[in-house]
Residue frames as qw, qx, qy, qz and C-alpha x, y, z in Angstrom:
[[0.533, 0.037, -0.655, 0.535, 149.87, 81.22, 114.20],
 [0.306, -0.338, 0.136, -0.880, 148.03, 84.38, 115.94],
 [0.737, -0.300, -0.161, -0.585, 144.50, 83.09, 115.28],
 [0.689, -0.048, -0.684, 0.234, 146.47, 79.38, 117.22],
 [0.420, 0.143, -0.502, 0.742, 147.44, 81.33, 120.08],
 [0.304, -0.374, 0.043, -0.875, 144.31, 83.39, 120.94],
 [0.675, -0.475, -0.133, -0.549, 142.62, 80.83, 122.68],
 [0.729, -0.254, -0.457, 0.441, 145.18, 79.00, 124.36],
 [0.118, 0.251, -0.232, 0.932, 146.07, 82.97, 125.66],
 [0.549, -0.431, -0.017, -0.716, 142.32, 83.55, 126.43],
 [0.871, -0.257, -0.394, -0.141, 142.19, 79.95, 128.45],
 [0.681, 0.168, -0.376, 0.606, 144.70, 81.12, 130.42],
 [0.196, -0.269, 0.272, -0.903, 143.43, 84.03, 131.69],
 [0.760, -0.382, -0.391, -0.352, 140.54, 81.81, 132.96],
 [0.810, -0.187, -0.448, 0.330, 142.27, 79.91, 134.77],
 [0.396, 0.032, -0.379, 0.836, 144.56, 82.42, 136.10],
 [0.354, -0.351, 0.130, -0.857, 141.16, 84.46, 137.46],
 [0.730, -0.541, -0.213, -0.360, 139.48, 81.65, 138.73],
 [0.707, -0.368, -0.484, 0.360, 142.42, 81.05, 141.08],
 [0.133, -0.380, 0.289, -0.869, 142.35, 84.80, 142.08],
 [0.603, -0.259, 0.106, -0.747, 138.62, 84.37, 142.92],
 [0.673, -0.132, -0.715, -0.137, 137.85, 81.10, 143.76],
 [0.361, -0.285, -0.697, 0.550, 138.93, 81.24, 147.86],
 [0.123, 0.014, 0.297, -0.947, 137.05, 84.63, 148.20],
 [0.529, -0.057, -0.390, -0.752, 134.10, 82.85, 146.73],
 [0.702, -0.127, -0.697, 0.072, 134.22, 79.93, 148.42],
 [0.293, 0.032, -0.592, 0.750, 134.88, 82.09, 151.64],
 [0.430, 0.015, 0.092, -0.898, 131.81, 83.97, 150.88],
 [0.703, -0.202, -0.575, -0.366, 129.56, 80.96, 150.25],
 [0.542, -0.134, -0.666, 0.495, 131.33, 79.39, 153.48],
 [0.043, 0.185, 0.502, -0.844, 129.76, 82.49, 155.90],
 [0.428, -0.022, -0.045, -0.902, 126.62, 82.82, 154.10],
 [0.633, -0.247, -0.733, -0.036, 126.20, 79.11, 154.78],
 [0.294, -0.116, -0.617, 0.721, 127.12, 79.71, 158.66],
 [0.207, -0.177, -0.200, -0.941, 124.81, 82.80, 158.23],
 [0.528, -0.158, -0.356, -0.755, 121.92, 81.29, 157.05],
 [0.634, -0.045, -0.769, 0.071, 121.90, 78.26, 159.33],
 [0.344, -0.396, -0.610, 0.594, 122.20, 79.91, 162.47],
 [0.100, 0.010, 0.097, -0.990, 119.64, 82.24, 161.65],
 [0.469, -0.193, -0.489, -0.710, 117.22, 80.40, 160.50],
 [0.541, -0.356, 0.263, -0.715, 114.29, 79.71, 162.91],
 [0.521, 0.131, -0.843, 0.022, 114.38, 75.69, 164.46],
 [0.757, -0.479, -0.028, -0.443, 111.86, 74.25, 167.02],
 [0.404, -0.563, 0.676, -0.251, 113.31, 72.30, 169.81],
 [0.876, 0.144, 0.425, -0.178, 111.55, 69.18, 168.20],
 [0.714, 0.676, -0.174, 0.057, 113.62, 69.51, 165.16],
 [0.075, 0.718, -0.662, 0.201, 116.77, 69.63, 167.06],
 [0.747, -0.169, 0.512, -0.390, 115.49, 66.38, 168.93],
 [0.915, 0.268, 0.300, 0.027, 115.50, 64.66, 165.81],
 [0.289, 0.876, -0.382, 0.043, 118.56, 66.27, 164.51],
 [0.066, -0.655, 0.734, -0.168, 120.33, 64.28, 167.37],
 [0.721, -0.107, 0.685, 0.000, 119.27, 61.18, 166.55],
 [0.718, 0.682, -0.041, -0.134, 120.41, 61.25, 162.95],
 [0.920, -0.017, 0.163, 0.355, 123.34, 59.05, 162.20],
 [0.116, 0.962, -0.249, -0.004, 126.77, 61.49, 161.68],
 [0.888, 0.094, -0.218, 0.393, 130.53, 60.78, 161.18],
 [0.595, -0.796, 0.108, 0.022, 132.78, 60.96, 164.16],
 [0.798, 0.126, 0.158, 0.567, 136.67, 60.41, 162.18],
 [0.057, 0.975, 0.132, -0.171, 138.26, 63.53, 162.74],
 [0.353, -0.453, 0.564, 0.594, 141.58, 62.40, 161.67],
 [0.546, 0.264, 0.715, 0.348, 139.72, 62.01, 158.59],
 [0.047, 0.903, 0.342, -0.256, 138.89, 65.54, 157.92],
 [0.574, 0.216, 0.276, 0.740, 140.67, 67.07, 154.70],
 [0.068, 0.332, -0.062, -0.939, 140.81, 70.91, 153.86],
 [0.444, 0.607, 0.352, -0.557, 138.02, 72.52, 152.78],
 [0.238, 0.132, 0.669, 0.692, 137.32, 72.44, 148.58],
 [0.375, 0.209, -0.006, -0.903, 135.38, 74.65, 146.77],
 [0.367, 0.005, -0.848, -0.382, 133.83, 71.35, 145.73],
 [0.322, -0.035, -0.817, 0.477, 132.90, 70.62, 149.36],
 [0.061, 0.151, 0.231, -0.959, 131.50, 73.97, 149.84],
 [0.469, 0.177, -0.427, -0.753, 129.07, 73.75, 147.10],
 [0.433, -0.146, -0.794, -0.400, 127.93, 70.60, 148.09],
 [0.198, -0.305, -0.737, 0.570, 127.29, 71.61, 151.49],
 [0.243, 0.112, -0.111, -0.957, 125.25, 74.60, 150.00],
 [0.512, -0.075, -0.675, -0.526, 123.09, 71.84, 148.43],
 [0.535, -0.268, -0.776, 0.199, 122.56, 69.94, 151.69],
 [0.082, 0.348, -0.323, 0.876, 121.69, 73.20, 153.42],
 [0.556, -0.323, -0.170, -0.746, 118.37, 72.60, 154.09],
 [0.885, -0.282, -0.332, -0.163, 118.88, 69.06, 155.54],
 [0.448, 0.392, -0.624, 0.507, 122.09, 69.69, 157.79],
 [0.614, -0.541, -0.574, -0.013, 121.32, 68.43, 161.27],
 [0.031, -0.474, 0.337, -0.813, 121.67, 71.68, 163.57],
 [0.526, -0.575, -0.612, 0.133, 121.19, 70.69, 166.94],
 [0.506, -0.729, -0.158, 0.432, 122.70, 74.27, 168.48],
 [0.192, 0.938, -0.008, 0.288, 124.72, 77.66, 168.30],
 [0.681, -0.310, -0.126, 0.652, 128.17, 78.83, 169.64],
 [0.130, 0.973, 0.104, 0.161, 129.16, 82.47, 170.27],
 [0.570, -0.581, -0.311, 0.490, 131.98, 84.37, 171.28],
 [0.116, 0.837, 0.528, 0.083, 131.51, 87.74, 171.45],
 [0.244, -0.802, 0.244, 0.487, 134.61, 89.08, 171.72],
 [0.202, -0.387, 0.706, 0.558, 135.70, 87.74, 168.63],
 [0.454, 0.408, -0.372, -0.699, 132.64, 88.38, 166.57],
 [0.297, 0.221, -0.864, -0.341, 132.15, 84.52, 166.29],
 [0.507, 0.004, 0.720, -0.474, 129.08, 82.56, 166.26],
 [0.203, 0.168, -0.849, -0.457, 128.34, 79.42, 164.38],
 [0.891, -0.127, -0.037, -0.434, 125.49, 76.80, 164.14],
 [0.281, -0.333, 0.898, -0.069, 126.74, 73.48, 165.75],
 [0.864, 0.093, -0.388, -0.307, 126.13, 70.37, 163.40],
 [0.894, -0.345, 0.255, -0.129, 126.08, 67.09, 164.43],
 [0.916, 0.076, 0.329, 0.215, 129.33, 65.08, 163.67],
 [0.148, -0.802, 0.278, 0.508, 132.43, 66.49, 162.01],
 [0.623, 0.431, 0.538, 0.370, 131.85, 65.26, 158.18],
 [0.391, 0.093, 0.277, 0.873, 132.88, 67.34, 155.41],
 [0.209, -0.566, -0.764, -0.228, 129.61, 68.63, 155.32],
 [0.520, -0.766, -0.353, 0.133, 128.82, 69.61, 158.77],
 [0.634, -0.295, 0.081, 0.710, 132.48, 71.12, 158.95],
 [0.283, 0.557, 0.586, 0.516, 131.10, 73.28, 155.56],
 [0.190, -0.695, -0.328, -0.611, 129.39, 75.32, 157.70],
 [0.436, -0.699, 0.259, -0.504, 130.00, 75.68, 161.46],
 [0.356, -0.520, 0.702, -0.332, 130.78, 73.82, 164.63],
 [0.776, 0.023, -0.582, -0.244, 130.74, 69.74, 164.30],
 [0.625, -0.614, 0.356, -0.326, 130.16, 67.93, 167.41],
 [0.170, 0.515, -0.832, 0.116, 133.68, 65.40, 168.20],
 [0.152, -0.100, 0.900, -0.396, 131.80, 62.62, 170.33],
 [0.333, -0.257, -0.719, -0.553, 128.31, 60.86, 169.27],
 [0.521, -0.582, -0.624, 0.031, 126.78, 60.46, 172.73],
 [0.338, -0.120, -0.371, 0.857, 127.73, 63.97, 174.21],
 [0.059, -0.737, -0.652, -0.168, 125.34, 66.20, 175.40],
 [0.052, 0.736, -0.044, 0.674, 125.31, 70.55, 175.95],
 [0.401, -0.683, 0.319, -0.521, 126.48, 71.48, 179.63],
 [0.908, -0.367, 0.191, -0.070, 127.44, 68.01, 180.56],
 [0.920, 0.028, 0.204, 0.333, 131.26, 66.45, 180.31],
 [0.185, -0.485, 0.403, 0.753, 133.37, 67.46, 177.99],
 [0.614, 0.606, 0.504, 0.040, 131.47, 68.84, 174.69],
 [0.603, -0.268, 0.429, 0.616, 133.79, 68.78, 172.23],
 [0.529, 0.755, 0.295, -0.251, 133.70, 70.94, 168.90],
 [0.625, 0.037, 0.501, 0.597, 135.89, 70.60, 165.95],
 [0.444, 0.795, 0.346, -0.227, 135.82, 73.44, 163.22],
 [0.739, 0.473, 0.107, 0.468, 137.85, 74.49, 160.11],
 [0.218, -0.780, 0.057, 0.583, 140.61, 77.58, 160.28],
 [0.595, 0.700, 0.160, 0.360, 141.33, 79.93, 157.44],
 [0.583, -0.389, -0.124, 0.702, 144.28, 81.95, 158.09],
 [0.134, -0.202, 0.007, 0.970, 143.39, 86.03, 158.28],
 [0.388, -0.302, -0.578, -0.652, 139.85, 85.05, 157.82],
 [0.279, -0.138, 0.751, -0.583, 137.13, 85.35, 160.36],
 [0.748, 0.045, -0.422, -0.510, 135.11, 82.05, 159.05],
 [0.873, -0.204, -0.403, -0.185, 134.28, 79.76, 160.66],
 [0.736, -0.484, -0.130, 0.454, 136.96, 78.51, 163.95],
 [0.450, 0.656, -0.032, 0.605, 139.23, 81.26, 162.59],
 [0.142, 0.730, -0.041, 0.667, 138.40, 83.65, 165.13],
 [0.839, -0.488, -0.215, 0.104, 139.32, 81.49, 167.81],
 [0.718, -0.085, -0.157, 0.673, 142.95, 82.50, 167.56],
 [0.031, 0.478, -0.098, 0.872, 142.11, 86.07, 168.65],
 [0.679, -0.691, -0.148, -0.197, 140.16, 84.90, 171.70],
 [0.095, 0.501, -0.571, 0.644, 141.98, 85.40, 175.15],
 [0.464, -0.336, -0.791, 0.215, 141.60, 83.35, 178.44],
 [0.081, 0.310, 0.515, -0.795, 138.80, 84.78, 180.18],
 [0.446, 0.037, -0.469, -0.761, 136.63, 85.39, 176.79],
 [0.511, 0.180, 0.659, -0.522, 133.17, 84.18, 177.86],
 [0.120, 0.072, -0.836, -0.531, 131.83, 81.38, 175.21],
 [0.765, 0.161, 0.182, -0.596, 128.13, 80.59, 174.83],
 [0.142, -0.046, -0.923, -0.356, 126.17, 77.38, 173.71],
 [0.493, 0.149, 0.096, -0.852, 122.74, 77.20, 172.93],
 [0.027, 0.232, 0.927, 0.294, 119.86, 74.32, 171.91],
 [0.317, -0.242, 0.068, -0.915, 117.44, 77.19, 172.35],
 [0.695, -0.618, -0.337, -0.145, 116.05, 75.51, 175.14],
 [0.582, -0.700, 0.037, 0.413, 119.26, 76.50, 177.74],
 [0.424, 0.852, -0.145, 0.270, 121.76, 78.75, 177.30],
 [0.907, -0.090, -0.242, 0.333, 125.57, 77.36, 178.39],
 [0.058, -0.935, 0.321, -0.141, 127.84, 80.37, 179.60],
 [0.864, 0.035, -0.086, 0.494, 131.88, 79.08, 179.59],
 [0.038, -0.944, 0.328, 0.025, 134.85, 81.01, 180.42],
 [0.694, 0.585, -0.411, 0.091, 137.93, 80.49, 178.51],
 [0.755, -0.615, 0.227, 0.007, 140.39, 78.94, 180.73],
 [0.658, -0.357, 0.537, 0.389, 142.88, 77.36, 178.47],
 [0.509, 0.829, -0.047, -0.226, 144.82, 78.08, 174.88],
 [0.247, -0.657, 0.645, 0.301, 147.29, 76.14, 173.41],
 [0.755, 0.431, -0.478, -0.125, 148.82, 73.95, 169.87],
 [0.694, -0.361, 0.623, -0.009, 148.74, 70.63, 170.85],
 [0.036, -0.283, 0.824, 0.490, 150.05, 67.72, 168.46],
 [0.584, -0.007, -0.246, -0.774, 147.45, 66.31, 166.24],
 [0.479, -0.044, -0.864, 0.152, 147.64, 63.00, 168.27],
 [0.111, 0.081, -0.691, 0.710, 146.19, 64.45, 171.15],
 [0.476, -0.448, -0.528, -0.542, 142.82, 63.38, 171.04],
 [0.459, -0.264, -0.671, 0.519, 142.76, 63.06, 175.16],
 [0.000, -0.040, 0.021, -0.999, 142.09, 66.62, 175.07],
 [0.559, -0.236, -0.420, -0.674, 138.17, 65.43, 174.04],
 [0.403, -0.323, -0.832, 0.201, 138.04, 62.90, 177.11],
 [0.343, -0.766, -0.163, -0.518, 135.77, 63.75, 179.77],
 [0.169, 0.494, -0.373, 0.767, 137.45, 65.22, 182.88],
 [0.391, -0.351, -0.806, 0.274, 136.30, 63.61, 186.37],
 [0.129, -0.758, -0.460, 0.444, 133.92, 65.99, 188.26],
 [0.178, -0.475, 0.039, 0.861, 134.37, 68.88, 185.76],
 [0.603, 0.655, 0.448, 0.075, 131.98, 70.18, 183.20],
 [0.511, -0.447, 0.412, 0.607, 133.87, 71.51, 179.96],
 [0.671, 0.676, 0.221, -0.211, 134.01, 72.92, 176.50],
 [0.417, -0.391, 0.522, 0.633, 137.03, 72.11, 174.54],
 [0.611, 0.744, 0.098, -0.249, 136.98, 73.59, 170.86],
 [0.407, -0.519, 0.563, 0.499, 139.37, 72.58, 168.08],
 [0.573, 0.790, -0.217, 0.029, 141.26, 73.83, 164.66],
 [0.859, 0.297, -0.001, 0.418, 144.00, 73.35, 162.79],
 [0.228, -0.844, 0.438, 0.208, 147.63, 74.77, 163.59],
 [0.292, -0.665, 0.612, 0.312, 150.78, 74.94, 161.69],
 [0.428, 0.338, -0.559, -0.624, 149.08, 73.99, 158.36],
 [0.805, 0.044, -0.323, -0.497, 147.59, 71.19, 159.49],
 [0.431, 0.495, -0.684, 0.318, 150.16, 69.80, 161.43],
 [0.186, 0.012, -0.691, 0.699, 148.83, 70.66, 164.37],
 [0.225, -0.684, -0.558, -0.412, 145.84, 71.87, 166.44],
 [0.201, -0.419, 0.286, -0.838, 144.71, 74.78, 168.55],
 [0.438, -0.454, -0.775, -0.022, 142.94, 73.53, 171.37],
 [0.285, -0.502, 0.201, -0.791, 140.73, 76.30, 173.40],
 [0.304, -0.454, -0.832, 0.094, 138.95, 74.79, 176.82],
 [0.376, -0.457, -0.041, -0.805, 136.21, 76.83, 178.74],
 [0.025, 0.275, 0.822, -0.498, 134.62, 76.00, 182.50],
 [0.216, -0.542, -0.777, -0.237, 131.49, 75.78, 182.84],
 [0.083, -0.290, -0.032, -0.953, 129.67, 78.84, 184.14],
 [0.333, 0.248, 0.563, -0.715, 126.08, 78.77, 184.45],
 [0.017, 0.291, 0.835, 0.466, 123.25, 77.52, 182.68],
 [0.256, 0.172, 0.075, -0.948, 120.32, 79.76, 181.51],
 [0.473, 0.621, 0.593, -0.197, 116.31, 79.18, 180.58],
 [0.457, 0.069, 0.400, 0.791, 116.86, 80.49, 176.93],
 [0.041, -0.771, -0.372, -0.516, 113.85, 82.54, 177.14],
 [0.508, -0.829, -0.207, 0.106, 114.93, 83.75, 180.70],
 [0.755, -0.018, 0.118, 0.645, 118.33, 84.43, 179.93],
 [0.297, -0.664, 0.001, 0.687, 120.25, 87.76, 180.46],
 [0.491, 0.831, 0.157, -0.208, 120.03, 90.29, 178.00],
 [0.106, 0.752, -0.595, -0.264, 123.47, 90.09, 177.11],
 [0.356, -0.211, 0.892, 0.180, 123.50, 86.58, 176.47],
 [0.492, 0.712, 0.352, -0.356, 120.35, 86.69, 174.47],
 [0.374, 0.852, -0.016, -0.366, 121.84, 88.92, 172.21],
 [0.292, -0.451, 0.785, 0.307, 125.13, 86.71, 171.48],
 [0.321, 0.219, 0.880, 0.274, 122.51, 84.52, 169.51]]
């Protein structure tokens, strides 16, 4: 009866460690994607062709993250269409912006909400996951404060924003992503209230920088 019991005892304790570890692993794959993406070195021509690569724009279709997800975005690292960077530097956070807000793209950093938007013009929307008491990915949006100065980057300009707005809207409110007569805009959004809801941050528009000419303090955000 022992020698029965020893491996249904030992298959248990599997299990019951890989859901200890599984989210810290998956948390740690999930920034050393983000990492590696927005570190690695991309020519302006590559972003060029980044944005004309076909991407999926359903954001009500967007499920929680799986360690299944993760891992396959890990695989797809090399081909993920970065067209840009987001900082904000009070809150430690800066991501690579992918096109489109597929499981994928979401995997790893900012996904852009609108197919025909463009950096510094309209409203350019960004969509990104939230882990709660984690600073991955959008997380460390809910420690930003109005005034917190947001970068964007296609290292050819650099976008300067200042926060302006902060509030959980309902997850119907996609209006939030419209563009905004005579006003240029950055609206970012995550998940609130488990999913229930979302955080929407906007940002005004600022000023717009030569990325090689570009203050040393903005520089250094990327």
């Amino acid at each position: 009866m022992n020698k029965l019991k020893l491996p249904l005892i030992i298959s248990i304790l599997i299990v019951g460690l890989l859901l200890i570890f599984i989210n810290p692993i998956q948390n740690a794959i999930i920034a050393h994607l983000s990492h590696q993406l927005n570190t690695t070195e991309i020519s302006a021509e590559e972003i060029e062709k980044n944005n004309q690569t076909d991407a999926d724009y359903i954001f009500e279709d967007v499920q929680s993250l799986s360690i299944a997800e993760v891992l396959k975005a890990q695989t797809k690292a090399n081909k993920m269409p970065v067209i840009g960077s987001i900082a904000v530097p009070s809150v430690d956070m800066q991501l690579p912006i992918v096109k489109g807000v597929g499981n994928a793209a979401l995997a790893v950093g900012a996904g852009t909400m609108k197919p025909n938007q463009n950096l510094g013009q309209g409203n350019y929307a960004l969509a990104g996951h939230y882990f709660e008491e984690k600073d991955i990915l959008f997380s460390p949006l809910y420690k930003a404060s109005i005034g917190d100065s947001v970068y964007i980057t296609d290292l050819t300009n650099i976008y300067e924003y200042q926060l302006t707005t902060k509030k959980v809207i309902a997850a119907t409110d996609v209006y939030v992503i419209d563009d905004i007569p005579d006003k240029t805009v950055l609206t970012l959004i995550t998940c609130a209230d488990n999913g229930t809801k979302r955080l929407a941050i906007q940002a005004d528009f600022i000023q717009q920088y030569p990325f090689d000419e570009a203050p040393e303090k903005l520089s250094q955000a990327f």
